[in-house]
Phi, psi and omega in degrees: 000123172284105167250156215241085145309128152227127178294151200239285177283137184072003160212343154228354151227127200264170170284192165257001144317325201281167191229122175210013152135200177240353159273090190223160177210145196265114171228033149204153190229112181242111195064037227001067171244125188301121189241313166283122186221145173230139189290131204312328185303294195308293112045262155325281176312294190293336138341283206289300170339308217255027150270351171274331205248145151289118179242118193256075152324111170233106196249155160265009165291146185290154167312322172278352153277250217318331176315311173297332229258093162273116162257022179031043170244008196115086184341124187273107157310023188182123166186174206230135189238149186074032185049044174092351198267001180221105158268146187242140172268160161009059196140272188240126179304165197234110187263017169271336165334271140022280180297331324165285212290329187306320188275006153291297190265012172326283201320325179283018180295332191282305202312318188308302174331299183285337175266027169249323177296307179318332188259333172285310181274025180276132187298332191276352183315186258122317168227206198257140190276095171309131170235094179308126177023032153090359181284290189212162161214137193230150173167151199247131179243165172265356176211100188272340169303296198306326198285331216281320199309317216292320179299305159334286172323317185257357189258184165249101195284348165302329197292301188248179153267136174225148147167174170237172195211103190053250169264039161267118152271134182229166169207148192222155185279148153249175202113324202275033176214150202311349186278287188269010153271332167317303188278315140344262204276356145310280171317323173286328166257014163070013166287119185305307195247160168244141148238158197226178165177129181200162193222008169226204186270353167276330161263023167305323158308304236266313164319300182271346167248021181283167156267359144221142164233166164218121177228180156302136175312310191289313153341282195316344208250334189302316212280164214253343173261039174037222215299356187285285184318116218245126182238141205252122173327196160215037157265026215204134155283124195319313198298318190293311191285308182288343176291311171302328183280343189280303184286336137307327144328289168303311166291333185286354188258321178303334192277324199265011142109015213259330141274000000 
């Protein structure tokens, strides 16, 4: 059994900020407005993928931000919401999971508590301090090195994670990343190969511990577990080129009878 970890935003769909042609097809709608977008090539190919794979969306989005998400290939029977920390079955969340990741990140609970009091009084703050499901916490500064710097300084970094993605900050337990929702769910479904595909810094675990990942040549250069990370140029939209290198993969494992 193949199971396909992917990373949702920005590595199989982009926003409508993103410039990705005019053969696109939108598979999210917020507040009715078109937000989303996958490139019609991306599109196929994953059509074609997910009759070979167990294929898993594994997102930091919240379940109800994954909720929006039709990628008009079919409810994916399976996928991981919360950077890993809530899996849904058909669906419907799996609620020892939950409980699982809550007793995995016990020991950061006080750190979580002082960075959320650290992220409401940082002077650079921009929004409202999220505390996803007692899981991680997000919010946007207008100056995200200094805040992320400043949270460093006060936390026990054995403990937690800190960091952003443009003005987003999140903190996090470790334990709480996609690298031990990866390995999780190996066990839970009983999967032989892992493949990844992921395009930031939450997916670096989820990257060095699948057995082939694909990300950006920068990204791809970062990760600490070599030659398995396949780095994909950027004169190419990620998704179309990491989709075509997966499914040349998969098919080649379907010939020698491996699917």
């Amino acid at each position: 059994m193949i199971v396909f970890h992917v990373d949702l935003d920005n590595t199989l769909i982009y926003s409508y900020r993103h410039e990705i042609g005019k053969e696109k097809i939108n598979v999210e709608i917020y507040e009715g407005r078109e937000i989303s977008f996958m490139t019609r090539s991306s599109y196929l190919l994953l059509k074609k993928i997910r009759e070979k794979v167990v294929f898993v969306p594994t997102t930091t989005r919240t379940e109800e931000q994954y909720g929006r998400i039709d990628l008009k290939t079919g409810a994916p029977d399976y996928a991981l919401v919360c950077n890993g920390g809530v899996l849904l079955k058909d669906g419907k969340e799996v609620p020892d999971w939950y409980e699982e990741s809550l007793r995995l990140t016990d020991k950061s609970r006080g750190d979580l508590v002082y960075a959320e009091s650290c992220m409401r009084k940082d002077r650079d703050r921009i929004f409202e301090v999220r505390n996803i499901r007692n899981l991680f916490l997000f919010t946007k500064s207008r100056k995200p090195s200094e805040t992320v710097k400043r949270l460093k300084d006060s936390l026990d970094m054995t403990l937690m994670e800190v960091f952003y993605n443009g003005s987003k900050v999140y903190a996090l337990p470790k334990g709480l990343d996609k690298g031990t929702a990866v390995r999780r769910f190996r066990n839970y479904i009983k999967g032989d190969i892992v493949l990844a595909a992921g395009d930031s810094d939450f997916d670096l675990p989820m990257l060095e511990e699948a057995d082939h990942s694909w990300a950006p040549e920068a990204l791809a250069e970062r990760c600490l577990s070599g030659t398995h990370v396949t780095g994909v140029p950027c004169d190419r939209i990620f998704s179309d080129v990491m989709l075509e290198s997966v499914f040349t993969e998969v098919s080649g494992r379907e010939e020698v009878g491996y699917v």
